[in-house]
C-alpha positions in Angstrom: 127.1 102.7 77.4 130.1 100.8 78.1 133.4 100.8 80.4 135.8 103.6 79.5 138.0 101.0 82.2 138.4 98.9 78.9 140.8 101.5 77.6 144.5 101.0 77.8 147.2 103.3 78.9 149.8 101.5 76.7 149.9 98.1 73.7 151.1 96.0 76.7 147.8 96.9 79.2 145.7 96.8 76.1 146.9 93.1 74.8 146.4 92.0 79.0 143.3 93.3 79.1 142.1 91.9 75.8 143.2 88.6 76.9 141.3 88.8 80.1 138.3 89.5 78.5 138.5 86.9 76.0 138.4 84.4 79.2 135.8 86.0 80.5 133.5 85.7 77.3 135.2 82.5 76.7 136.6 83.2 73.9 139.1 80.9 72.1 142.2 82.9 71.0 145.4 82.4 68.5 148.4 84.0 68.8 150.7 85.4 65.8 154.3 86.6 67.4 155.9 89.7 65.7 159.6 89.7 65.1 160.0 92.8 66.4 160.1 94.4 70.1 158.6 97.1 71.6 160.8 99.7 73.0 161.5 98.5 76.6 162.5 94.7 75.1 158.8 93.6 75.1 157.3 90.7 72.8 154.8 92.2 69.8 151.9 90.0 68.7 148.9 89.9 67.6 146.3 88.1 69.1 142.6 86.5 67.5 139.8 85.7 69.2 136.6 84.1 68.1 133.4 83.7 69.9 130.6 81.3 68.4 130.1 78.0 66.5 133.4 76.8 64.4 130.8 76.1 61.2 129.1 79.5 61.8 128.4 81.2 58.0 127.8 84.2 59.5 131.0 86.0 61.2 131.6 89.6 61.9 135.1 91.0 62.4 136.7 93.9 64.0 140.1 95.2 63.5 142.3 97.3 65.7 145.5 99.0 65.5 145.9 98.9 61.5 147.5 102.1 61.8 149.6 101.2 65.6 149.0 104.6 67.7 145.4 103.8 67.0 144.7 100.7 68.4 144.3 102.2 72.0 140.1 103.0 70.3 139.8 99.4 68.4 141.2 97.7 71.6 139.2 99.5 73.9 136.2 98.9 71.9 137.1 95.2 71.8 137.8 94.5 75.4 134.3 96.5 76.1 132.4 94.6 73.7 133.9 90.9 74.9 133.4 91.9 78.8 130.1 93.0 78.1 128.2 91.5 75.3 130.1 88.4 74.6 128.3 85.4 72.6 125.0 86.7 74.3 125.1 89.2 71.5 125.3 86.6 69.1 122.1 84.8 67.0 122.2 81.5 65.9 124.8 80.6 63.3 126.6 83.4 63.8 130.5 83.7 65.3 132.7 87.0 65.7 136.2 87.2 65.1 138.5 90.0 67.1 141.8 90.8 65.3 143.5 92.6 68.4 146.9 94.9 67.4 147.2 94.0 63.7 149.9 96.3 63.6 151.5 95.3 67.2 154.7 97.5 66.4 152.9 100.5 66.0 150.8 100.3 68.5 154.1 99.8 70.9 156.2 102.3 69.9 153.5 104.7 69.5 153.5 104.9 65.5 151.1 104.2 62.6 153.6 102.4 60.8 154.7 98.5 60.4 158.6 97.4 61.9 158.9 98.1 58.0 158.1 101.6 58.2 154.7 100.5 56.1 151.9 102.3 56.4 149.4 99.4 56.6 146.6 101.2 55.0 148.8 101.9 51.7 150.5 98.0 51.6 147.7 96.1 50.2 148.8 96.6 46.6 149.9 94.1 44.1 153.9 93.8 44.8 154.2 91.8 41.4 153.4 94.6 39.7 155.4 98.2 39.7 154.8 100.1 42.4 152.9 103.1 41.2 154.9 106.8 41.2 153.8 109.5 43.2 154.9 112.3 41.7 153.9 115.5 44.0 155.4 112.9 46.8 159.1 112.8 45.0 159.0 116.8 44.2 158.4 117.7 48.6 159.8 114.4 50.2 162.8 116.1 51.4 160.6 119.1 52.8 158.1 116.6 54.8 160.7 115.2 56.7 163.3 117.8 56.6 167.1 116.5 58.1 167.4 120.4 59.9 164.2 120.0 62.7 165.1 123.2 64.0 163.1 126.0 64.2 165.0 127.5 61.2 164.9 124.4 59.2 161.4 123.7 59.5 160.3 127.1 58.6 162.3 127.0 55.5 161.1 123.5 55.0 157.4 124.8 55.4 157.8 127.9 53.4 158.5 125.2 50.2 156.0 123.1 50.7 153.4 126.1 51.1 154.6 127.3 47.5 154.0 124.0 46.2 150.6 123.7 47.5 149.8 127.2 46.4 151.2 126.1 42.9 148.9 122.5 42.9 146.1 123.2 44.9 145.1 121.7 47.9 143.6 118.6 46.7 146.3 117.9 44.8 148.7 118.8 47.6 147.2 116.3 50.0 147.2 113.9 47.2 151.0 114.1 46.9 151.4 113.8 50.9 148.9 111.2 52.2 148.2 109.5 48.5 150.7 106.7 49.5 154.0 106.1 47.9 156.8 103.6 46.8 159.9 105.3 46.6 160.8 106.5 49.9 161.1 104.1 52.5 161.6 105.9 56.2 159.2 108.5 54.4 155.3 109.2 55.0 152.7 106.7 54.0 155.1 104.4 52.4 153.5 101.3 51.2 156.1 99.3 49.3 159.0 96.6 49.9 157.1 93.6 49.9 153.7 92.3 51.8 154.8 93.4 55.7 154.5 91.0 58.5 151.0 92.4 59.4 149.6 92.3 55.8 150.6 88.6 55.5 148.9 88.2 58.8 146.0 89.6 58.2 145.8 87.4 54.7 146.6 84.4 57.1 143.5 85.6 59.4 141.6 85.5 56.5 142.3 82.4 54.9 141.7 80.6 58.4 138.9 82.1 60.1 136.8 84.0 57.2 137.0 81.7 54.2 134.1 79.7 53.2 131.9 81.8 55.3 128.5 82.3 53.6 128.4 86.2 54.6 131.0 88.1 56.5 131.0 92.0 58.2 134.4 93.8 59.1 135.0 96.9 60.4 138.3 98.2 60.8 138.7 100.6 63.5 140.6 103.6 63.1 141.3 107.8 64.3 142.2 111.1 63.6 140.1 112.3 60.6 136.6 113.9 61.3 134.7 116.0 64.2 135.8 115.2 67.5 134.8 111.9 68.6 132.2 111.2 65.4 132.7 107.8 64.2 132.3 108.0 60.5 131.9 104.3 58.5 133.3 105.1 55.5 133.1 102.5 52.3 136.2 102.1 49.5 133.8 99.7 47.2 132.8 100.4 43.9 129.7 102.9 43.4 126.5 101.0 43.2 127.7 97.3 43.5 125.9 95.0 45.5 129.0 95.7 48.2 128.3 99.1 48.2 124.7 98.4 48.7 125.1 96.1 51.2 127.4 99.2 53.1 124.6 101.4 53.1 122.2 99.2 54.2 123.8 97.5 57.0 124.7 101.4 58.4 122.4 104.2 56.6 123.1 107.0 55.5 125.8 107.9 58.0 127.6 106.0 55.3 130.1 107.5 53.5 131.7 106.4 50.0 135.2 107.8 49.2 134.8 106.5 45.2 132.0 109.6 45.3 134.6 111.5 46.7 132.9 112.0 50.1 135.7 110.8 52.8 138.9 113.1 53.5 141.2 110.1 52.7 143.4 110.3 49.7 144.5 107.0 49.1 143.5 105.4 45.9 145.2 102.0 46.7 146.8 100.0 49.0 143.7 100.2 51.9 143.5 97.8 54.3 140.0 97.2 52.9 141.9 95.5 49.2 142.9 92.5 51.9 140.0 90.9 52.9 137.9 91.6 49.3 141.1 89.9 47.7 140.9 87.1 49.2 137.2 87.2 49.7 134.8 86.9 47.0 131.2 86.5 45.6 129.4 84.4 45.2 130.9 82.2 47.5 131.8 84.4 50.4 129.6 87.9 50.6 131.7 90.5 52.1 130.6 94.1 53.8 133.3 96.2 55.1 133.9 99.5 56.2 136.3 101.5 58.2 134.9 103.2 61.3 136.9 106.6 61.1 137.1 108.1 64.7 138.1 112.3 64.7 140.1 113.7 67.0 141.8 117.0 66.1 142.8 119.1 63.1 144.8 117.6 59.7 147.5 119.7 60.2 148.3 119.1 63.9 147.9 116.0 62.4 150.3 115.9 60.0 152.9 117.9 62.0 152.6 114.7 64.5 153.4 112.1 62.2 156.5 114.3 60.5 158.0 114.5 63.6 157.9 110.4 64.2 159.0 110.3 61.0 161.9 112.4 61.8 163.1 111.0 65.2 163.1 107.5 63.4 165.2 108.9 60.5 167.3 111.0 62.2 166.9 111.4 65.8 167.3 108.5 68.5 163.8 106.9 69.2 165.0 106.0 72.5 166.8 109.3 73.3 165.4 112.1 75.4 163.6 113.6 72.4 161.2 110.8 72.0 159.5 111.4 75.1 157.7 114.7 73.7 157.4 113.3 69.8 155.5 110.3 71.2 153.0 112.5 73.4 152.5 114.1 70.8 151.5 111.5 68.0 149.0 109.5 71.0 147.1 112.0 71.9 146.7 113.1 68.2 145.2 109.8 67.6 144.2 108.9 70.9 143.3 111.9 73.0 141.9 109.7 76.0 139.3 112.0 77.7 136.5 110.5 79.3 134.1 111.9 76.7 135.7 110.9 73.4 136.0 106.7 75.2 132.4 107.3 75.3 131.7 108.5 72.2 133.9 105.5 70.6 132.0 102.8 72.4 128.5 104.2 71.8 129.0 104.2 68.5 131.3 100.8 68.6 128.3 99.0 69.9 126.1 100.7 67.3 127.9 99.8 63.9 128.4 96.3 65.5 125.1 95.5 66.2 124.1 97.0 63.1 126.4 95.0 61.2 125.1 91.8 63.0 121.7 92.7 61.8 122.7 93.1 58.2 124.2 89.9 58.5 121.1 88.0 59.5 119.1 89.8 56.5 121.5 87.8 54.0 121.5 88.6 50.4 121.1 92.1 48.4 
């Protein structure tokens, strides 16, 4: 069943105990230094391992910390799997790739964005091209993260954006919150300003470990949306393309597809998941990807977590004494740490791995 002992209390326990067990497994690792520091003067990176035969055509790929705060599950999952698995878990002509704290900011000071205030999940877009317009986002902006975070303020604050939503509907609501936007850059779910340090990471990841490779798996590890503890693979590829396919038959039916509308996510663009099949494409590298979507508790509690770090980094003093409670907040919202939900994670960690190990060996659909 795994460890829960491979979770972390913070991004500096989690990296150490990554890095142990990539000398246990023996594991070769790369480091990538982030220019920014972690909020007692610490050094960010982010940190590769691989396991397996350089020329390997086969490689599977997991992802932790896209979105910071929620690398304590991916991490935890990672050190687990390398203590305990390692290359034993590996056929022939097959290698794995661990890409530990991809967002190494977040993960430090307890955020889901970059040290650009990205929200990695929404910066994969074309920056040559104009940044689309999120309209519902530029008619509430002010409302989500509200200057006044009194009591008083945010009441009034709340009172708007509740006539909005009853004016737009909810789908349309969330749209406008959690859709992703370009124009307001210390706001929500910002995804513009350029490719972020962890973006062009990630594409350098890519380029050196994944490219050339016959047939590669990822899953991205990531929390918050969902049943308690339920680790949903969800898919972002085209409906009924041989990606898609290959989704469903690497990980049944458990599988869900957000082009059919199935996944609570409303981003259209901008997913973590546009990196890799960028770069990545058939015929000469197949590539089968999905995000493993861990729940924890309600969208609104949620949401109320995130607009308060959004807040204290706007307006507030992240190192002041109202940081303290903002930042409990926001970790166990996306990590809520109980013996139960580790176990849940790496259960069904293990599972989607080995599954996707399995698809890999099948080859071609």
């Amino acid at each position: 069943m795994g460890n829960i002992q491979a979770f972390a209390a913070d991004y500096s326990e989690a990296r150490d105990k990554f890095l142990a067990a990539t000398r246990l497994s023996g594991a070769r690792t790369v480091r990538y230094d982030n220019p920014a520091k972690g909020p007692r003067g610490e050094s960010l990176s982010t940190d590769v391992a691989r396991l397996g035969l350089d020329d390997a055509s086969k490689v599977v790929v997991t992802i932790s910390s896209t979105h910071g705060v929620e690398g304590y599950c991916g991490s935890g999952f990672q050190v687990d799997w390398l203590a305990t698995v390692g290359s034993a878990g590996l056929p022939a002509n097959t290698a794995a790739v661990f890409i530990h704290a991809i967002n190494p900011y977040g993960f430090a000071w307890t955020r889901r964005v970059t040290e650009e205030g990205n929200d990695l999940n929404r910066n994969y877009v074309d920056h040559g091209k104009p940044y689309p317009v999120n309209e519902g986002y530029l008619a509430i902006a002010e409302d989500l993260v509200p200057a006044d975070f009194s009591r008083q303020g945010l009441e009034a604050a709340d009172a708007r954006l509740a006539a909005y939503r009853k004016k737009v509907g909810d789908v349309a609501f969330f749209r406008a919150v959690s859709g992703g936007q370009y124009s307001h850059p210390d706001g929500m779910f910002f995804g513009g300003g350029g490719p972020s340090w962890s973006n062009r990471t990630l594409h350098a990841i890519v380029e050196t470990y994944l490219k050339g490779r016959s047939d590669v798996a990822v899953i991205d590890f990531h929390t918050g949306l969902g049943p308690y503890g339920y680790g949903e693979p969800i898919t972002h590829y085209d409906i009924d393309t041989p990606a898609s396919r290959r989704v469903r038959a690497f990980w049944g039916e458990s599988v869900t597809e957000s082009k059919r509308g199935q996944t609570a996510s409303q981003a259209r663009d901008g997913l973590g998941h546009h990196g890799p099949n960028r770069l990545l494409r058939e015929p000469e590298t197949r590539l089968t990807m999905c995000t493993l979507e861990f729940g924890t508790f309600d969208r609104e509690s949620g949401h109320k977590a995130f607009r308060a770090d959004h807040w204290l980094h706007k307006y507030g003093d992240p190192l002041g004494k109202e940081a303290a409670p903002v930042r409990a907040v926001m970790r166990r919202q996306f990590y809520p740490g109980t013996d139960d939900w580790k176990e849940a994670v790496l259960f069904r960690g293990h599972q989607i791995v080995r599954q996707a190990i399995a698809g890999l060996q099948r080859g071609a659909i």
